[in-house]
C-alpha positions as CSV (number, residue, x, y, z in Angstrom):
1,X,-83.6,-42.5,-49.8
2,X,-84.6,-43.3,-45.8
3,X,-82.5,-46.5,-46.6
4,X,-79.5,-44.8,-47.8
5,X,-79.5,-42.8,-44.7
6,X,-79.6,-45.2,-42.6
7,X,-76.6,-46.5,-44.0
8,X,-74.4,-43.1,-43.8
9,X,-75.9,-42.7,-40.3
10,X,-74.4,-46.5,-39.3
11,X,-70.9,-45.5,-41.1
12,X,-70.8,-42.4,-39.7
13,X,-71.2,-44.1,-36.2
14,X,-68.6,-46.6,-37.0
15,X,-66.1,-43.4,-37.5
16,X,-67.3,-41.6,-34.9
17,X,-66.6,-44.9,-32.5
18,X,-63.3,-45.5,-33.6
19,X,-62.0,-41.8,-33.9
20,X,-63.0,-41.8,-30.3
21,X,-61.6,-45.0,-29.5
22,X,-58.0,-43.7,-31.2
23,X,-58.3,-40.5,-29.1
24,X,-58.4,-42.2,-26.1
25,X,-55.9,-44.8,-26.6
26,X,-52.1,-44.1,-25.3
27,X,-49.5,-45.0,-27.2
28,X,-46.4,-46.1,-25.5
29,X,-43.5,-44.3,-26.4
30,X,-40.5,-45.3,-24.5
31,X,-40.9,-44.5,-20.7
32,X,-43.5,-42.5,-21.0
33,X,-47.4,-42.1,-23.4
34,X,-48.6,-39.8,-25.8
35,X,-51.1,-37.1,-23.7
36,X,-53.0,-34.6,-25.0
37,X,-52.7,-31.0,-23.6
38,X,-56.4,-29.0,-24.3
39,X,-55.4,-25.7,-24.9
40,X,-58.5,-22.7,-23.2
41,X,-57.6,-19.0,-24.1
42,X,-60.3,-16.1,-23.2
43,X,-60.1,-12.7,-21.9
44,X,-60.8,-11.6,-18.1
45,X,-61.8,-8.1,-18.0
46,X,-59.8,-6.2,-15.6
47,X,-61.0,-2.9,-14.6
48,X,-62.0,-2.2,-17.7
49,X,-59.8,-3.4,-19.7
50,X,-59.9,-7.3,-21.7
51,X,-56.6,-9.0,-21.0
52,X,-55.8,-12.0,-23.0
53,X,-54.9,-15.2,-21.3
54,X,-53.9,-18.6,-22.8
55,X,-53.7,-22.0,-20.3
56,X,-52.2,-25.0,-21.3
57,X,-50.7,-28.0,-19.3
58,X,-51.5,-30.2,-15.4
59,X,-50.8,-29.3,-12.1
60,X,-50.2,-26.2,-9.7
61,X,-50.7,-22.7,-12.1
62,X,-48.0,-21.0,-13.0
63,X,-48.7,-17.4,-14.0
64,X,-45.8,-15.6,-17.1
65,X,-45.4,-12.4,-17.8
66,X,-43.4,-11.6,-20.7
67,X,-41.6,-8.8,-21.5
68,X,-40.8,-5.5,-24.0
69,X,-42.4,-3.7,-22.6
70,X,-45.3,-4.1,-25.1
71,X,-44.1,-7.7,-26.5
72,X,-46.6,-10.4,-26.1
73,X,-46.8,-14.4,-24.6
74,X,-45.7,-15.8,-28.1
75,X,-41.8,-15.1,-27.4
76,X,-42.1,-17.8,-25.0
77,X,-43.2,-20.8,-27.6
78,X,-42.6,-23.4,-27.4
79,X,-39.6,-23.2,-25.6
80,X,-41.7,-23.0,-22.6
81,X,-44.0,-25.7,-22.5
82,X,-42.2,-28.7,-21.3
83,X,-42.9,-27.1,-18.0
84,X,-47.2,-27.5,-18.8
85,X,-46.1,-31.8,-18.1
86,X,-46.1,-30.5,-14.5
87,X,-47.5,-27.5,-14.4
88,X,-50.7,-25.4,-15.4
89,X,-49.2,-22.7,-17.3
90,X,-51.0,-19.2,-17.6
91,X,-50.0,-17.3,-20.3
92,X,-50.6,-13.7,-20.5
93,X,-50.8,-10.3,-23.2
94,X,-50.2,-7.6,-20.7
95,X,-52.2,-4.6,-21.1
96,X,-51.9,-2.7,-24.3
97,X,-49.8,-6.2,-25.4
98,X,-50.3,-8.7,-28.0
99,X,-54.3,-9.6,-28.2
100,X,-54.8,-7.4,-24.8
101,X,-57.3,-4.8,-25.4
102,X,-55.1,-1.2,-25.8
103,X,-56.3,2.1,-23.8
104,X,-56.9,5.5,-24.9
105,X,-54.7,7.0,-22.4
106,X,-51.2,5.5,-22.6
107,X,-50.2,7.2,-19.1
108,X,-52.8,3.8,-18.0
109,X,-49.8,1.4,-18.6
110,X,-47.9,1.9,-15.6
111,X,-46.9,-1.2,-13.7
112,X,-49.0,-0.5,-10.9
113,X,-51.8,-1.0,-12.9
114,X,-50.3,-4.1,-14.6
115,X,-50.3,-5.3,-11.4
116,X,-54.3,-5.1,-10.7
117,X,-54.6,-6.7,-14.1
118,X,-52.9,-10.0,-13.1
119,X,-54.7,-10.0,-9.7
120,X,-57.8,-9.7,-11.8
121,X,-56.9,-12.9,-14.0
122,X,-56.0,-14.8,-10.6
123,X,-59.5,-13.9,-9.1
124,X,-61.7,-14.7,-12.2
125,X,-60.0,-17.8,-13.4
126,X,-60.1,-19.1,-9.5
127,X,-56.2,-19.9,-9.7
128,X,-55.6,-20.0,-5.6
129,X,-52.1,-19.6,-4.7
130,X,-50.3,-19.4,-7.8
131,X,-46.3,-19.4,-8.8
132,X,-45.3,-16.4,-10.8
133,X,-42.3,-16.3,-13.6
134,X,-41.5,-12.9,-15.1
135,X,-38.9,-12.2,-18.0
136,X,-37.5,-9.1,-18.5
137,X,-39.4,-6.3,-18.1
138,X,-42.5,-9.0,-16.7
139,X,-40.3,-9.7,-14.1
140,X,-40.0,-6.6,-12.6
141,X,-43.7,-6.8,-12.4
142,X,-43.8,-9.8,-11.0
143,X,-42.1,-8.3,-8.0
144,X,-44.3,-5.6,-8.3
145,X,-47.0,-7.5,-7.8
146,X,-45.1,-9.8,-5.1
147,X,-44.4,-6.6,-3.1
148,X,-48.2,-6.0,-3.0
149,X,-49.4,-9.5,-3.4
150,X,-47.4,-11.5,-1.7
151,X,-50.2,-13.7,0.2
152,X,-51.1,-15.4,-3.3
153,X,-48.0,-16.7,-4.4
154,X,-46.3,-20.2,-3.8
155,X,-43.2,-19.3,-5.9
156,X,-41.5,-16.4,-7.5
157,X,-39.5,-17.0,-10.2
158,X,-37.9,-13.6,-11.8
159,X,-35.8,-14.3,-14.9
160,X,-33.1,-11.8,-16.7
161,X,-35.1,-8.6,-15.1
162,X,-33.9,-5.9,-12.9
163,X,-35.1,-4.1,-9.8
164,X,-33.8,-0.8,-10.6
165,X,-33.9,1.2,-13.4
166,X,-30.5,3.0,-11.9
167,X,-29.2,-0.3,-11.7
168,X,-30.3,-0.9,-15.7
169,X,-29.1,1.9,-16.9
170,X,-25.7,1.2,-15.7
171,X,-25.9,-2.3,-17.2
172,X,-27.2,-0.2,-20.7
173,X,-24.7,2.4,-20.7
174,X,-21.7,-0.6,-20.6
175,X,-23.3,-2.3,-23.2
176,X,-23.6,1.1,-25.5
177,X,-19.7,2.0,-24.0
178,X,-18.1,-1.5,-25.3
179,X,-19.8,-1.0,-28.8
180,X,-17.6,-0.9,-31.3
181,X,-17.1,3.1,-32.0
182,X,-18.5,3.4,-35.2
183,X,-21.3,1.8,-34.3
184,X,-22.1,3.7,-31.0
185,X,-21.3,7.1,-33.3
186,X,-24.2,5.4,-35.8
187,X,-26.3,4.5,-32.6
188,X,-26.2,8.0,-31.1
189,X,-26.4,10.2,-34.2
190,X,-30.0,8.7,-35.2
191,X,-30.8,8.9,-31.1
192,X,-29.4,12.9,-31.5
193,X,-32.1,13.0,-34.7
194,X,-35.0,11.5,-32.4
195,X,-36.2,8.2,-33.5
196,X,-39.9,8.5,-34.9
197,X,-41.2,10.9,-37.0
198,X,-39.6,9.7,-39.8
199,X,-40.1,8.4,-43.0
200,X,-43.8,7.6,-44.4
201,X,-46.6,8.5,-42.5
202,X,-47.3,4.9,-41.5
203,X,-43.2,4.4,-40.0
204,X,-43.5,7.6,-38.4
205,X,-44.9,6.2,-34.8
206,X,-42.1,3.4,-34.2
207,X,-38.5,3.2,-34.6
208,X,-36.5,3.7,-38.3
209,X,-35.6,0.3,-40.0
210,X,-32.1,1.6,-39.6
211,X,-32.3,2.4,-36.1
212,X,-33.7,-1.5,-35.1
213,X,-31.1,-2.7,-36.9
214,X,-28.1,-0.9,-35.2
215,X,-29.5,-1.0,-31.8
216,X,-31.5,-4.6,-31.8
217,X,-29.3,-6.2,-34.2
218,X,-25.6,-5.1,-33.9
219,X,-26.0,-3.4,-30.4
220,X,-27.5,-6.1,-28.8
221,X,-28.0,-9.1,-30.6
222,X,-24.4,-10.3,-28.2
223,X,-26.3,-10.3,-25.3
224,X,-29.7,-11.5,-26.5
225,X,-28.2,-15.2,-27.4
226,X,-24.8,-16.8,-27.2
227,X,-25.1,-20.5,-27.0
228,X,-28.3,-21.0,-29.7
229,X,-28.7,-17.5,-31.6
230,X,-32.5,-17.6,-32.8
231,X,-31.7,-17.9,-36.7
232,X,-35.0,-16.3,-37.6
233,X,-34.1,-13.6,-35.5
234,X,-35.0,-10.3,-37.5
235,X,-34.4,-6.9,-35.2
236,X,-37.0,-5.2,-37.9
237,X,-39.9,-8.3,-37.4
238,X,-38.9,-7.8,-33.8
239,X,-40.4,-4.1,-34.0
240,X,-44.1,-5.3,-34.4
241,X,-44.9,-4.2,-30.9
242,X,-47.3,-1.7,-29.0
243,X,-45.2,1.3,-29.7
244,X,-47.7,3.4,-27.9
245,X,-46.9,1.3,-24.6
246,X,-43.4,0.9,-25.0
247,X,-42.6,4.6,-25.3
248,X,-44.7,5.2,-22.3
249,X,-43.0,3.0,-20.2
250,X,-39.3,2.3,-21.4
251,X,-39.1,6.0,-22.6
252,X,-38.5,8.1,-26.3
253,X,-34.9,8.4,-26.7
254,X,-33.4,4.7,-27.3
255,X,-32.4,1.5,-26.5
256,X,-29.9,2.4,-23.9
257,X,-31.9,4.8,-21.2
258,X,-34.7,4.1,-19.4
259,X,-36.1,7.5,-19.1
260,X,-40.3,6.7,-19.4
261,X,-42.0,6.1,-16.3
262,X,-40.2,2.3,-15.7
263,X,-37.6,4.5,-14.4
264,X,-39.4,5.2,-11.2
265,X,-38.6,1.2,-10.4
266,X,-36.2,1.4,-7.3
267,X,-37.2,-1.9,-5.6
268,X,-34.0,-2.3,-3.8
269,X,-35.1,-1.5,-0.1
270,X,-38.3,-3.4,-0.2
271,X,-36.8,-6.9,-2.2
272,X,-35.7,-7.9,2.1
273,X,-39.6,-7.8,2.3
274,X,-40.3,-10.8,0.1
275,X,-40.2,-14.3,1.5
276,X,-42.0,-16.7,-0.8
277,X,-39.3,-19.5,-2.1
278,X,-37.7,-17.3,-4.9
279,X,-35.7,-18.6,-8.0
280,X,-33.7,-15.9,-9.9
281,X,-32.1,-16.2,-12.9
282,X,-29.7,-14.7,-15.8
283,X,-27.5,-15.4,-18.8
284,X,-24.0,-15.1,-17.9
285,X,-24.3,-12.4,-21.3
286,X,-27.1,-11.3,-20.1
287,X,-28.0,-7.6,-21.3
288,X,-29.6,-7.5,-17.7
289,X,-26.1,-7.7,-16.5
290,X,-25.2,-10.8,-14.0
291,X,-24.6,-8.5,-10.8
292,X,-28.0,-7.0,-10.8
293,X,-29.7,-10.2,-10.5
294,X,-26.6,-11.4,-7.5
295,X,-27.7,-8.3,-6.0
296,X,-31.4,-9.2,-5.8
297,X,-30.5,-12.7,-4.7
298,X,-28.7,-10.8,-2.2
299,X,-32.0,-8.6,-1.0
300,X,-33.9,-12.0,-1.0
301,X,-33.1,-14.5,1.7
302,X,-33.4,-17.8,0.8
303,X,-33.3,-17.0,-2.7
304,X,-31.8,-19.4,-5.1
305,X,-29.5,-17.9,-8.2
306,X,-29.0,-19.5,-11.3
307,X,-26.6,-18.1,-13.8
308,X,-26.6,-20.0,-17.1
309,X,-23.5,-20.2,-18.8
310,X,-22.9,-19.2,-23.1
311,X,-26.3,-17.5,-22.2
312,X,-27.5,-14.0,-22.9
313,X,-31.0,-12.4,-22.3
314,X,-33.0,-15.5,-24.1
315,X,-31.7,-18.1,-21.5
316,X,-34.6,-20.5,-22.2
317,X,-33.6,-20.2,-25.7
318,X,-29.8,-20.4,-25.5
319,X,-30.0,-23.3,-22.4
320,X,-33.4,-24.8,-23.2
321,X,-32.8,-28.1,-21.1
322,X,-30.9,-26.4,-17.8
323,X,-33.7,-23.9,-18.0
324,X,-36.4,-26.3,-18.2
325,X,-35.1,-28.6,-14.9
326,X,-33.6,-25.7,-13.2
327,X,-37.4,-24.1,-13.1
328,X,-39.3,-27.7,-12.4
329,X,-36.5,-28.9,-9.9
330,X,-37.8,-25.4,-8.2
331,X,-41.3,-25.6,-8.3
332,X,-41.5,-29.4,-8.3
333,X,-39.0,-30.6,-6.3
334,X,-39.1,-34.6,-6.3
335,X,-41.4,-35.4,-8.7
């Protein structure tokens, strides 16, 4: 028996060698080697409150903030991560998002306090200076936090977002006015209705099947992708959200109004204040309309403005390789 164990103890070895000798062997492929890319995820408690974070990649940290309000990281994989080859990438859940921890009381998600959130996770993972990219609704709290924070970033990179919730709704009520009119008239008589409280007892906190599919599908699905529409795209799968956050923050009464508390996001007279090197960016059928971004790059001096063409709201879906150089020819010029 002692002698048969010595023998699985000497072939175990003998894997254990050569499984570490495989790991640690490159393979050339072309120009370049195969690397592995260790993936660390945790939580940082901010405040009182666990936020989820996800690293991946080499270099300077990048920082992302996704959108929804009340989406989560995952919208942004893999199309993202190209970028972790040059950069350390720093995923997030905002609070009440994703695997984030959620709050009692939903007037806590504000973006002011989103804001203390991501300082939190800079602080505790000891990030330095970072570069910050926000999509969407993460973008306008990534100039939130620029606005207050402005001594911690290398780079600002705010993608399809807006800096006024005027401005948005303007962009919102074209989008709603170019519908075709059976449509909007569908559209508007559910939003007349109100748009929970229906159905079964467990539909009766989100948005109707019908609704998602009018407004998510029909409504908007033109200026969510135009070069590379997401085939797996489903405007019902896309309602498995935070419903509590999103009504707090984007408001009760539909797709096309901000009327929650992200409507008190008037940045406009502040933008001349920022002066880290600043990349914005937007779809050319953007649902964040073109001229809201040309006006921020217009606030911003020195700001560089990319506006991908056959793109809508998911640029770094529709234009995966122009977004992927556009963002590392900004943040890693040269290399």
């Amino acid at each position: 028996m002692k002698r048969l164990s010595l023998i699985l103890l000497s072939v175990l070895t003998i894997v254990v060698i050569s499984c570490n000798q495989i790991s640690n062997k490159k393979i050339p492929t072309g120009d370049t080697s195969q690397t592995l890319f260790k993936v660390e995820e945790g939580f940082v408690d901010a405040h009182g409150v666990l936020i989820y974070y996800k690293v991946v990649g080499k270099g300077e940290p990048l920082v992302i903030l996704h959108g929804g309000p009340g989406a989560s990281h995952d919208y942004f994989l893999p199309y993202l991560m190209p970028l972790a080859r040059k950069n350390r990438l720093i995923f997030i859940d905002e609070r009440g998002s994703g695997r984030s921890e959620k709050v009692e009381n939903t007037s806590a998600y504000t973006v002011e306090n989103m804001v203390e959130d991501v300082e939190a996770v800079r602080q505790v993972l000891e990030l330095g200076k970072i570069s910050l990219l926000g999509h969407s609704c993460g973008g306008v709290l990534a100039q939130a936090y620029a606005l207050k924070y402005q001594k911690n970033l290398s780079h600002l990179i705010l993608c399809s977002t807006f800096h006024s919730a005027a401005k948005m709704n303007e962009a919102l009520k074209n989008i709603k006015e170019k519908m075709a009119p059976k449509l909007r008239a569908q559209i508007e008589k559910m939003e007349k209705e109100g748009l929970y409280g229906h159905g079964e007892d467990y539909e009766k906190g989100r948005y109707t099947a019908e609704y998602m599919k009018a407004a998510w599908g029909k409504g908007y699905f033109p200026y969510l992708y135009k070069n590379h529409p997401d085939p797996n795209y489903d405007p019902v799968a896309n309602g498995i959200m935070a419903w509590d956050l999103y009504r707090e923050m984007w408001g009760a009464n539909g797709e096309y109004v901000i009327d929650g508390n992200l409507k008190s996001v008037e940045y406009t007279n502040r933008l001349s204040s920022i002066t880290v090197p600043t990349l914005i960016t937007v779809g050319d059928h953007d649902e964040c309309a073109p001229s809201i971004s040309e006006e921020m790059h217009q606030k911003i001096a020195g700001s560089k403005l990319v506006v991908f063409p056959t793109s809508g709201h998911m640029t770094f879906v529709d234009q995966p390789t122009l977004f992927i150089s556009t963002l590392n020819e900004f943040l890693n010029p040269g290399k």
